[in-house]
C-alpha positions, 0 to 999 in steps of 0.5 A: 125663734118660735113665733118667726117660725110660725109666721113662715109656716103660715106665709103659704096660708096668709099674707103677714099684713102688720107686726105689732110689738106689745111692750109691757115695760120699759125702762127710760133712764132709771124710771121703769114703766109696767110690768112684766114676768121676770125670768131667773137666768144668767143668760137670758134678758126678762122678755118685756115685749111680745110679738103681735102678728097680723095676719090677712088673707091678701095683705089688702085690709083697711084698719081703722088706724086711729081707732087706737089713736093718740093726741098730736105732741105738737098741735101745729101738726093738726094743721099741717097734714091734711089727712088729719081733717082737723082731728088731735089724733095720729096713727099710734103706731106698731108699738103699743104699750101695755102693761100687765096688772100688778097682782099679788097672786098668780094662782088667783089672779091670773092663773094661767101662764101665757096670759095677755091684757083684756085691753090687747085684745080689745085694740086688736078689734078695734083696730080692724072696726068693731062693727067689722068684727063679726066673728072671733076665733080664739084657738087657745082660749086660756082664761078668757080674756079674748072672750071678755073682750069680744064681750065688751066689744060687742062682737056678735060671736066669739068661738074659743077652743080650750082643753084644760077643763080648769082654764075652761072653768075660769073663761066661763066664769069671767064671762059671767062677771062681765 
């Protein structure tokens, strides 16, 4: 219940604008796709999704909807809906599919461990219009990843806060290699 207990202590703040699911795998019949980091219990399911909370200050922000969009499975929709002006692309969605990197070692590769895809962070600015973004806040920086993509997004200027000196290290470093 954590993150719907921080989405009400910030309702007084913020108005919850949009709820995003970040599936990072799924299982359709007997095909899994992505992955995601199993939990060893009796009782508890493997967490393969996440939430994403978008906040605003009034509820009121223009996104950029198909900044992230995805083809038309049927092409004659192209044609009927006039907001598509002719373009192949629709609105993805609250739903955005993205799978963790298979990694060998958790100690290199990703250590930290509450870390998110780069390209996460990325779809979230780019669905608010990278020429929109100029500042970017990350409170809980970790290893960076929200830095190395305001980095590729070319957003102007990127504060992030970290009190672990080893994750700090490691943001630094990743920065330098992007």
């Amino acid at each position: 219940m954590l993150p719907h207990q921080i989405v009400f202590q910030l309702r007084d703040l913020f108005v919850l604008q949009n709820t995003i699911h970040w599936v990072k795998s799924i299982t359709i019949d007997d095909r899994t796709f992505g992955h995601f980091k199993p939990i060893s219990s009796k009782r508890f399911l493997n967490d393969c999704h996440e939430y994403i909370f978008h906040f605003t200050i009034d509820g009121k922000i223009d996104i950029d909807r198909l900044a992230l969009g995805v083809p038309y499975q049927d092409k004659s929709n192209i044609a009927r809906w006039s907001h598509t002006r002719g373009r192949d692309a629709r609105c993805r969605g609250n739903t955005w599919f993205i799978p963790y990197e298979t990694i060998q070692s958790r100690a290199e590769e990703r250590p930290h461990p509450a870390t998110f895809p780069v390209q996460l962070a990325e779809w979230c600015i780019r669905l608010h219009g990278v020429a929109r973004v100029r500042t970017m806040l990350d409170p809980f920086l970790g290893i960076g990843n929200s830095a190395v993509a305001a980095k590729r997004c070319a957003v102007k200027q990127f504060i992030g806060f970290e009190i672990d000196q080893a994750y700090l290290a490691e943001a630094s470093r990743r920065l330098e290699l992007k």
